[in-house]
N, C-alpha and C positions, 0 to 999 in steps of 0.2 A: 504493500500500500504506500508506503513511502521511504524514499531512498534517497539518503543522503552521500554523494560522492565528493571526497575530498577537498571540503570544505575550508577556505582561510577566512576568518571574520576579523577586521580592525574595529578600533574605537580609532579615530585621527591614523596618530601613525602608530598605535600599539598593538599589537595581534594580540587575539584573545583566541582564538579557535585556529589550529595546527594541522589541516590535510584531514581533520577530521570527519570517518566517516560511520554512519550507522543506517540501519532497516527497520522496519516495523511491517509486519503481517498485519492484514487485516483480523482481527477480534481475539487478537494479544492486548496484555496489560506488560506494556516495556516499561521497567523502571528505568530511570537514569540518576547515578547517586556519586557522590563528589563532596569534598571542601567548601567551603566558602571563598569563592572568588575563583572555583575549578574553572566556570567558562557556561556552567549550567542553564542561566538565564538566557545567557548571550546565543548561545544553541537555540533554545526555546523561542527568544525572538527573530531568532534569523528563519527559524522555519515558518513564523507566524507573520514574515515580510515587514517586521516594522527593521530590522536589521538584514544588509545584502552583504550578500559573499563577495569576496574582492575576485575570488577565482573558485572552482568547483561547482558543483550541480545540486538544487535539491528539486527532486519529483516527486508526486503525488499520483498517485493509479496512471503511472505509466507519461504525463506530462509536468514537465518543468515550470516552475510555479516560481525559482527564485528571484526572476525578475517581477512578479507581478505583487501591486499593491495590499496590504492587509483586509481590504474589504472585498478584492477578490477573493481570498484568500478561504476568506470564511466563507464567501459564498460557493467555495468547492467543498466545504465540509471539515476543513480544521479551524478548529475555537480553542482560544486560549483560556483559563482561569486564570488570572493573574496572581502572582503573591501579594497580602495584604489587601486583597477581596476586589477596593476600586467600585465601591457599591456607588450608588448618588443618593448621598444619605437625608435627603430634603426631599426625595422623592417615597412614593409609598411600596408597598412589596410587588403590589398589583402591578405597579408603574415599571418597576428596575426589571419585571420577568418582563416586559414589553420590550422594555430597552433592545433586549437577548434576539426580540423575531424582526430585527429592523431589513434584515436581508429579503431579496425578492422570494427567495423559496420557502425561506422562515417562516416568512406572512401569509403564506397560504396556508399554511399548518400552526396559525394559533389557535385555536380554538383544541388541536388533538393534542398540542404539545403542553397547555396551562394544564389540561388534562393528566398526563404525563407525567409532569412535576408536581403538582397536589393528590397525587395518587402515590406517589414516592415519599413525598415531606409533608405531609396532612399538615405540616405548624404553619405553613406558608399560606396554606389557602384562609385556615383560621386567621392569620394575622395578615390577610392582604393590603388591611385598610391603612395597616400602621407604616407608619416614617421608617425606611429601612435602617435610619441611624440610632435609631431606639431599638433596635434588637440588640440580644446579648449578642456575646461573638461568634457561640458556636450558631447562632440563625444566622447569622449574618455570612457566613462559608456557607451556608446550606444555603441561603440567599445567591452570594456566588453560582454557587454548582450549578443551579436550575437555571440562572441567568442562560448559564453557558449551553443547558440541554434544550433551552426554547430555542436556541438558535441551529436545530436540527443537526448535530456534528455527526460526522464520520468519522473522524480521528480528535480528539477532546486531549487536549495538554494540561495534567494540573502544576504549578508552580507554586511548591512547598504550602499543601492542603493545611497540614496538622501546624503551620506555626503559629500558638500564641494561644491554641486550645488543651482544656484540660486532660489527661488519662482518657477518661471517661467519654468525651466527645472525640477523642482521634478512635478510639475503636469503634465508633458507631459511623463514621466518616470514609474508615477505610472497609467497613458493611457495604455503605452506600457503593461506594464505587465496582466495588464487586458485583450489586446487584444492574449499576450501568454497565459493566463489561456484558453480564447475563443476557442485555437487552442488544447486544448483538456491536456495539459500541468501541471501537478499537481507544486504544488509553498509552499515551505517555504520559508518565508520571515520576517528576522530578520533587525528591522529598527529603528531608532529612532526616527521618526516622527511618534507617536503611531496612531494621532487621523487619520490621512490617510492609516497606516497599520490595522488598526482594522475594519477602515468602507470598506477596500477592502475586507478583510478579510472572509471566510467561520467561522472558527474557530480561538479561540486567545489564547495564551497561558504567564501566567506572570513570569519570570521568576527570583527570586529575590537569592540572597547566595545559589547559586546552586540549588534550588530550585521550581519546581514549588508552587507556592501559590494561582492560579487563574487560573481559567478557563471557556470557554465558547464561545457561538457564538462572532462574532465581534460585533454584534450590542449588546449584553449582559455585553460584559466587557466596552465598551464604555459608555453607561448607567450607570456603577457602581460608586456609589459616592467616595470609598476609590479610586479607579483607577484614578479617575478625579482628587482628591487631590493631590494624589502623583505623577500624570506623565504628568497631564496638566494644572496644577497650578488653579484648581477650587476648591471653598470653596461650 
């Protein structure tokens, strides 16, 4: 479903992403897990076109997409979550899932897709009327997530779900998303909670100084002793 060939990504004159390449199957959940300042986001926005590759290729079911703008982008079916939500918190709940179907395919499919995400997050529909800045936070990521399924995706990006939410809300987060792969929903997922993105995980990918360095099922790189040292404090 989408393939990334040997991608260089600059900030000005700095490189942030090194030849780097990776795949994703259709109705895999690929994690992608790293550092802080591995290159993680910068990936994530170059495939969502708000960031272009200075050289290499990325495709989507077979055509090249990394010259085309971000609102094409999603209009071929990949949607970003963003990290730290990005709600429009003066708007109501009803309003920010509208935001989600602004695309022409979207809009034909509001009414199946409000469906869709109130049938998922029932707190959404009870609280449609409310200010989305008045939700607590773990509504407010559930707010997120459905933004992003009303906008009909075929491949769904999340950009570190679980940060800033309790125990108790990241296992019910990393529910949901499983129950979005079930619906047929292909998933990259860049998180910093390795050991729960990797056991959800089809495939994983490490990504370190722009780099990939590892790779493998989830249960594979999970099992890897250098992986455990370095990102889950195992000796």
């Amino acid at each position: 479903m989408l393939n990334i060939k040997n991608i260089d990504v600059y900030y000005g004159d700095y490189q942030v992403l090194h030849g780097l390449s990776l795949s994703i199957q259709k109705g895999e959940v690929v994690s992608l897990v790293g550092s802080n300042a591995a290159g993680k986001t910068t990936l994530i926005n170059t495939i969502s076109g708000i960031l272009k590759p200075k050289s290499g290729e990325v495709e989507f079911e077979g055509v090249r997409i990394d010259q085309l703008e971000s609102h094409q982008i999603v209009e071929r079916g990949i949607v970003q979550i963003p990290e730290g939500r990005l709600l429009f918190p003066n708007m109501t709940v009803y309003e920010n899932l509208l935001m989600g179907s602004y695309g022409k395919t979207a809009r034909s499919k509001v009414k199946q897709s409000l469906e869709r995400v109130y049938k998922l997050l029932p707190v959404l529909e009870e609280r449609k009327k409310q200010m989305a800045g008045t939700l607590s936070g773990g509504q407010q990521q559930m707010l997120a997530i459905a933004r992003g399924l009303m906008s009909d995706p075929k491949l769904l990006i999340f950009d570190e779900p679980s940060m800033g939410l309790s125990p108790l809300l990241v296992q019910e987060m990393f529910k949901m998303i499983s129950e979005i792969k079930q619906e047929g929903v292909t998933i990259l997922l860049v998180e910093q909670n390795v050991q729960k993105a990797l056991k959800l995980a089809d495939h994983g990918y490490v990504l370190q100084n722009g780099e990939i360095v590892m790779k493998g099922t989830g249960e594979e790189l999970l099992n890897d002793k250098d992986l455990k040292k370095a990102y889950l404090g195992e000796l």
